[in-house]
SEPASE-365316 format. One record per residue (C-alpha): z, y, x. Coordinates in nm, 2 decimals, decimal comma, always signed. Layout:
residues N
      z      y      x
      Z      Y      X
...
end
This chain:
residues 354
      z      y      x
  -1,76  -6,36 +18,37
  -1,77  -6,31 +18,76
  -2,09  -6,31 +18,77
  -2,13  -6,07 +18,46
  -1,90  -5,81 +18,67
  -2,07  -5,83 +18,99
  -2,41  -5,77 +18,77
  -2,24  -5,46 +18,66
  -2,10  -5,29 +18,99
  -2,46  -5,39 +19,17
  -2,63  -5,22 +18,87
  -2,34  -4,94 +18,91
  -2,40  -4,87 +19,29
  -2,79  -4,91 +19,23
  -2,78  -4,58 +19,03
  -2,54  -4,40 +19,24
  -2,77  -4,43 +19,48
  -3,05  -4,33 +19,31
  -2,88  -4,02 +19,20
  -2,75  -4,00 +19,55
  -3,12  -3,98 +19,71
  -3,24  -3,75 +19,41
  -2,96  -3,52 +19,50
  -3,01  -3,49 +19,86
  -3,42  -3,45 +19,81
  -3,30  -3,15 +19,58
  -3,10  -2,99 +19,83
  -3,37  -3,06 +20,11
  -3,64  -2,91 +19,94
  -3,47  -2,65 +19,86
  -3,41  -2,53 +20,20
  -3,76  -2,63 +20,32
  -3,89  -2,27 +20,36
  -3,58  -2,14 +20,61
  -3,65  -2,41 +20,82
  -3,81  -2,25 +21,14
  -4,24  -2,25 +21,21
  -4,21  -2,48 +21,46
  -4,03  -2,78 +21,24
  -4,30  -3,02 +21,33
  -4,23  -3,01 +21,76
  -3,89  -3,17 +21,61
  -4,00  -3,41 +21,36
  -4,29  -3,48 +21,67
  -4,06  -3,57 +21,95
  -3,81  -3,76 +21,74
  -4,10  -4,00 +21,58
  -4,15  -4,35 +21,74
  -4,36  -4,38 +22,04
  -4,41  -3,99 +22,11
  -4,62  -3,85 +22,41
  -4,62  -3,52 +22,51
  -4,90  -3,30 +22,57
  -4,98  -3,41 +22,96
  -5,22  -3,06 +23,00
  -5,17  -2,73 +22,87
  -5,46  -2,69 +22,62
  -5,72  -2,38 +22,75
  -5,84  -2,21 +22,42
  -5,62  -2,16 +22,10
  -5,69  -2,39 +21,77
  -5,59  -2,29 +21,42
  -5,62  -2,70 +21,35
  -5,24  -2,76 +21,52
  -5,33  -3,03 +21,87
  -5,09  -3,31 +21,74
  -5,19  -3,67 +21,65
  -5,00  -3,87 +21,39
  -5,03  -4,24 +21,31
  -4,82  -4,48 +21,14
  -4,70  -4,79 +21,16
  -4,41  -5,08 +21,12
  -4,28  -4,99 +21,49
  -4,44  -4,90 +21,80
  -4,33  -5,23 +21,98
  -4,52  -5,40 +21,76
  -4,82  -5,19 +21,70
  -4,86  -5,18 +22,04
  -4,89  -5,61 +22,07
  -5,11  -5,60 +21,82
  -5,48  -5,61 +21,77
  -5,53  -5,20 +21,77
  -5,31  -5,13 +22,07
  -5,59  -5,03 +22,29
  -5,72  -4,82 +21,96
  -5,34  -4,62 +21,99
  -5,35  -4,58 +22,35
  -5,68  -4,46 +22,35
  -5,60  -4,18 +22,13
  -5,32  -4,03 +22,35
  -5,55  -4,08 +22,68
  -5,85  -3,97 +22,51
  -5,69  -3,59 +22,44
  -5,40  -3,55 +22,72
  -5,44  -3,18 +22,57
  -5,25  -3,35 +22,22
  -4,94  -3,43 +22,15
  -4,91  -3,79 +22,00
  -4,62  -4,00 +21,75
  -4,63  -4,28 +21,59
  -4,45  -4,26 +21,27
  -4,27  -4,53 +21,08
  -4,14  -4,59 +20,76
  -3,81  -4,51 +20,78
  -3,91  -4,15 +21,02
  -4,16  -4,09 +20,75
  -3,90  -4,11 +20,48
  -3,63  -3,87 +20,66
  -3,93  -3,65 +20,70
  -4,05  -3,64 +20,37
  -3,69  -3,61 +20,25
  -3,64  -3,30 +20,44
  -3,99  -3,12 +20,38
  -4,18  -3,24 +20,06
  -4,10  -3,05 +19,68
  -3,87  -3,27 +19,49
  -4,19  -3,37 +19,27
  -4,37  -3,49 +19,64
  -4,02  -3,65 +19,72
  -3,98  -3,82 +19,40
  -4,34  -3,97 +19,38
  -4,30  -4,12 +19,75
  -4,01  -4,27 +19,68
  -4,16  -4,46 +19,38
  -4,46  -4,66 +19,57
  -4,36  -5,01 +19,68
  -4,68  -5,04 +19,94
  -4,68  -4,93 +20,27
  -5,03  -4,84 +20,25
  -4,93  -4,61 +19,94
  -4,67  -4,43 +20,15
  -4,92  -4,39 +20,41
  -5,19  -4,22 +20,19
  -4,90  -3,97 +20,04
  -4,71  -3,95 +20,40
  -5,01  -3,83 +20,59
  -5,16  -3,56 +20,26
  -4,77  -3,43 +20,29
  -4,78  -3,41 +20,68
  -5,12  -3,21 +20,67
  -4,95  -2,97 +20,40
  -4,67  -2,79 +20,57
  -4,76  -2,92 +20,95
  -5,14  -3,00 +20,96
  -5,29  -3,18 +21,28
  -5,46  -3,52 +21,35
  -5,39  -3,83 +21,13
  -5,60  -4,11 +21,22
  -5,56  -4,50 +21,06
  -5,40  -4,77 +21,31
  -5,75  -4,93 +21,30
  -5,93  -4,60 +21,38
  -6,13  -4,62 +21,71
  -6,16  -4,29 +21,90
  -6,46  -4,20 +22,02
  -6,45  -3,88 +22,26
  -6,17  -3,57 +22,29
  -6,09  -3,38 +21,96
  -6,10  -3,06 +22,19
  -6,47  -3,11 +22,32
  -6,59  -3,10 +21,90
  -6,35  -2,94 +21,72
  -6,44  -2,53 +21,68
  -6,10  -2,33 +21,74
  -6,16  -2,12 +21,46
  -6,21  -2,43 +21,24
  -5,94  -2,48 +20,92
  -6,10  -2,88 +20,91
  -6,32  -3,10 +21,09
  -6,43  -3,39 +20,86
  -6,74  -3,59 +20,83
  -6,98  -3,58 +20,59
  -6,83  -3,89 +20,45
  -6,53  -3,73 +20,40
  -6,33  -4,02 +20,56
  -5,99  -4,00 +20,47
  -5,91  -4,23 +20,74
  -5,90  -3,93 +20,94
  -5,77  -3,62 +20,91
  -5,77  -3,29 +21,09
  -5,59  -3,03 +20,92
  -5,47  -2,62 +20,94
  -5,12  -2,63 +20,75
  -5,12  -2,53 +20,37
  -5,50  -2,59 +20,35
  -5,65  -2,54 +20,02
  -5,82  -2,92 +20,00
  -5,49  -3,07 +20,11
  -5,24  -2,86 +19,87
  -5,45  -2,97 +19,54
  -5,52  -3,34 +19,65
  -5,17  -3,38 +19,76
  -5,10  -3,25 +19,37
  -5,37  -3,46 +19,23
  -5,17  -3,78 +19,36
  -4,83  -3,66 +19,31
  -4,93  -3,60 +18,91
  -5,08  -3,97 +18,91
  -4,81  -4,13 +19,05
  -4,49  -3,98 +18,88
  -4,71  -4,04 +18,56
  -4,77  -4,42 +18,61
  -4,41  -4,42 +18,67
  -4,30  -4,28 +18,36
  -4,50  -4,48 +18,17
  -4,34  -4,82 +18,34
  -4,03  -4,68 +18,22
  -4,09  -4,65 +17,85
  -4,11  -5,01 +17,80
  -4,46  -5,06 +17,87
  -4,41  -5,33 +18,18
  -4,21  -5,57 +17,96
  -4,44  -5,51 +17,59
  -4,77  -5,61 +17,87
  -4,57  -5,87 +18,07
  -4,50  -6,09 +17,78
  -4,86  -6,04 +17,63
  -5,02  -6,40 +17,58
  -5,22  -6,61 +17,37
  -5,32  -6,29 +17,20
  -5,68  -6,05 +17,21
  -5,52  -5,81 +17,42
  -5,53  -5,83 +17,77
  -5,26  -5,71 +18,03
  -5,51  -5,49 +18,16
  -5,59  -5,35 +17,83
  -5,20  -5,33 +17,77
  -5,14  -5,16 +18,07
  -5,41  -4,93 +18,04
  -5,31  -4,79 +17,70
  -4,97  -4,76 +17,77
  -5,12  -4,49 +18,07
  -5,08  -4,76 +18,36
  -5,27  -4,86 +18,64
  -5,42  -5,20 +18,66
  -5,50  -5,36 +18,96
  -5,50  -5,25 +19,39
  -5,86  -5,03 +19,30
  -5,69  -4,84 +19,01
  -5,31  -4,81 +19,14
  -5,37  -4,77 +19,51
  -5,73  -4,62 +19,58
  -5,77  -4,43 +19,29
  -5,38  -4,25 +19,30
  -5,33  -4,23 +19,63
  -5,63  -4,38 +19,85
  -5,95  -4,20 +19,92
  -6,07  -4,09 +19,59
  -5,78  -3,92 +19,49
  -5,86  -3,74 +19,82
  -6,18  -3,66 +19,74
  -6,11  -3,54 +19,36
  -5,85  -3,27 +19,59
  -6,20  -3,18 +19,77
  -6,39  -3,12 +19,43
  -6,10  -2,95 +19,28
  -6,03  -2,74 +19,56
  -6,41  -2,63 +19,57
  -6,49  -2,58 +19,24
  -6,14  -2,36 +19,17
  -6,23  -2,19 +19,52
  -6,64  -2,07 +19,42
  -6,85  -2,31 +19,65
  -7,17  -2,39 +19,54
  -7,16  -2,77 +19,58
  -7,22  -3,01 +19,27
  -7,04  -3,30 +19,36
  -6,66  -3,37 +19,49
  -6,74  -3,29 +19,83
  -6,96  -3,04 +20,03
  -7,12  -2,90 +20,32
  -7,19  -2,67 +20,55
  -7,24  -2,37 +20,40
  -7,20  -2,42 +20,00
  -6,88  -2,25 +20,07
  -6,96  -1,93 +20,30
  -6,92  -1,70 +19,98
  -6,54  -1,88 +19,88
  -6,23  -1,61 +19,89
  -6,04  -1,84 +20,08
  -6,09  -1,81 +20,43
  -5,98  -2,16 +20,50
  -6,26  -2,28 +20,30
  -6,49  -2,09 +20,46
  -6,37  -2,21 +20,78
  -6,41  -2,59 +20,69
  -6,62  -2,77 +20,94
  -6,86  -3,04 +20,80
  -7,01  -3,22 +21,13
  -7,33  -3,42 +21,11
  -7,37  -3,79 +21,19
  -7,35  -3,93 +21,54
  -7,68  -4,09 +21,64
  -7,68  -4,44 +21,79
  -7,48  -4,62 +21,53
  -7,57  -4,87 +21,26
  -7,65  -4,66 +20,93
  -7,41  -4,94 +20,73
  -7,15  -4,72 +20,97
  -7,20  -4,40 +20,92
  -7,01  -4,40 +20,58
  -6,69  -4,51 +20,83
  -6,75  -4,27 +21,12
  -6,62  -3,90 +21,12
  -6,95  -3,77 +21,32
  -6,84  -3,84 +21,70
  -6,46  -3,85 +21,73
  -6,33  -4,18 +21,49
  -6,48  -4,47 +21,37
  -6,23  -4,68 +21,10
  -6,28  -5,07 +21,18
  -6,13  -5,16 +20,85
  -6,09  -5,52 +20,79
  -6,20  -5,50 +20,46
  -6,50  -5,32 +20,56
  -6,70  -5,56 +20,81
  -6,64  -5,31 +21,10
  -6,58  -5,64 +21,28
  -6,70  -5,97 +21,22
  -6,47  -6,24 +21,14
  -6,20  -5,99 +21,10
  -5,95  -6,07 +20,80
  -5,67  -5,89 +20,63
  -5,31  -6,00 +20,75
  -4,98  -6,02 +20,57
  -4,93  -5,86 +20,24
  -5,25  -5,60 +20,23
  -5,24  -5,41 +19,92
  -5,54  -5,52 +19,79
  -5,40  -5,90 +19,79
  -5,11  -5,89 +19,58
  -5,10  -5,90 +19,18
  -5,24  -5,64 +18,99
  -4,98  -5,57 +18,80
  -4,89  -5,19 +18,86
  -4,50  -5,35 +18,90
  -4,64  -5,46 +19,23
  -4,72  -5,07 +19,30
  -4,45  -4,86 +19,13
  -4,11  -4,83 +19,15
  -3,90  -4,69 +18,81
  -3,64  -4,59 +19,03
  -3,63  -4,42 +19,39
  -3,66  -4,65 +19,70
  -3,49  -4,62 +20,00
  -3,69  -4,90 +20,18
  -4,02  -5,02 +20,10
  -4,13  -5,39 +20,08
  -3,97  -5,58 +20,40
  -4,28  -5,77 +20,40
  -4,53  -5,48 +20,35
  -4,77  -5,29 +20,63
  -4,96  -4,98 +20,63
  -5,29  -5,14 +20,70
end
């Protein structure tokens, strides 16, 4: 009986809190457009690990000169094995501010600047690596700047290659290990919405029933990733993590944003020039830089031209270098192991953004 009632009050407190978080996202979103320009200097200087600008920069940029990375915690990100990658980045473009965001800054942030749909789909993922695919798509959107991944190695300043008049600077890879943003850019707005839509709709249909009818599924011709799949889930780290959240939901926000915007290109991402003729100015203004020389042609798919290269471990970037802890693409594929039915306030005590 005792333990019957204390099932009750935890179930009891679990959805005031839900309702709780819901509540407050409402209220924060609501309010998101009288907060003042200059939002991000605050959100900036209160992150983990910030460094100020050391040198006023001499030309103006339209892409903002602040760098944002992500991690567990600065202490520990800076004993780990891309410490001199972080410090690099800072030292590398005195010119830039720099933070280091982690989960629970990135939360508070995202609770006091995303849309309640954005808010609602964050709170859902149970991977750090998730929340670092939405967190830095939601950054670019109302603050733009420079997101680069923890294992990202810079390669020279952002303010000797990057035009001023630029709205992005991307590779022709379209890495979306780094980003370099103008705020409310066209590319970001509909991949950001792509994900969002993907997310709150695997969630929805984990709620009708679908994870216990596919859990239970044995002996019979139906798989679990057939039973996910028809009930409108994800199956799998590929489906639930790259494909929603990861780089080729990015690059369907490219194709989208393209196609709806008049540029001539074929394909999900472009070039130089196939969008000189666009109405929006900010796709016009999209910078498309050309592979470095020098490197490996295995690489050039993880370079972004001159300024990052992403030493992935999954990737071979170095040899012998394996994947650590709990990395996404080593846990079950159940999409249980992805989603959430009900808003977190904390992710995975055991998870990274790696």
């Amino acid at each position: 009986m005792a333990r019957a009632y204390r099932d009750i009050v935890q179930s009891k407190q679990a959805d005031d809190r839900a309702a709780n978080i819901a509540m407050r996202a409402a209220k924060h979103a609501s309010r998101r457009h009288e907060m003042p320009a200059d939002i991000a200097s605050a959100w900036h200087t209160s992150a983990s690990g910030y460094r100020p600008a050391l040198i006023q920069a001499t030309t103006s940029q339209r892409i903002p000169r602040r760098i944002i990375q992500l991690g567990k915690d600065f202490q520990s990100v800076m004993s780990g094995r891309n410490a001199d990658f972080v410090e690099q980045w800072w030292t590398l473009n005195p010119d830039h501010e720099y933070a280091l965001f982690n989960d629970s800054h990135a939360r508070r942030y995202v609770m006091a600047r995303a849309s309640s749909n954005e808010t609602h789909a964050y709170l859902s993922l149970l991977r750090g690596a998730q929340r670092a695919d939405l967190f830095r798509m939601i950054w670019m959107k109302y603050e733009g700047g420079v997101y680069a991944d923890l294992d990202s190695k810079p390669l020279n300043p952002l303010s000797s290659v990057i035009p001023p008049m630029a709205s992005a600077y991307t590779g022709q890879s379209w890495s979306f290990e780094f980003l370099a943003y103008e705020p409310r850019h066209p590319i970001i707005q509909d991949g950001l919405k792509q994900m969002t839509r993907r997310v709150l709709g695997y969630v929805e249909a984990l709620k009708q029933d679908a994870s216990k009818a596919c859990l239970s599924v044995t002996g019979s011709n139906l798989s679990q990733k057939t039973c996910y799949e028809q009930s409108h889930a994800c199956f799998g780290a590929h489906r639930c993590v790259i494909s929603t959240t990861g780089p080729l939901a990015y690059q369907a926000g490219i194709g989208e944003a393209t196609h709806r915007l008049q540029c001539t290109n074929h394909r999900r991402t472009f070039r130089n020039g196939q969008c000189s003729n666009s109405p929006s100015s900010a796709m016009q203004r999209v910078h498309v830089c050309e592979n470095s020389c020098g490197f490996n042609p295995r690489d050039r798919a993880r370079l972004t031209c001159n300024v990052s290269w992403h030493l992935d471990c999954r990737n071979g970037g170095i040899q012998g270098l394996k994947c650590q802890g709990t990395h996404y693409s080593r846990v079950g594929p159940s999409p249980l192991n992805f989603y959430s039915t009900s808003p977190l306030l904390k992710g995975q005590p055991d998870d990274n953004t790696s």
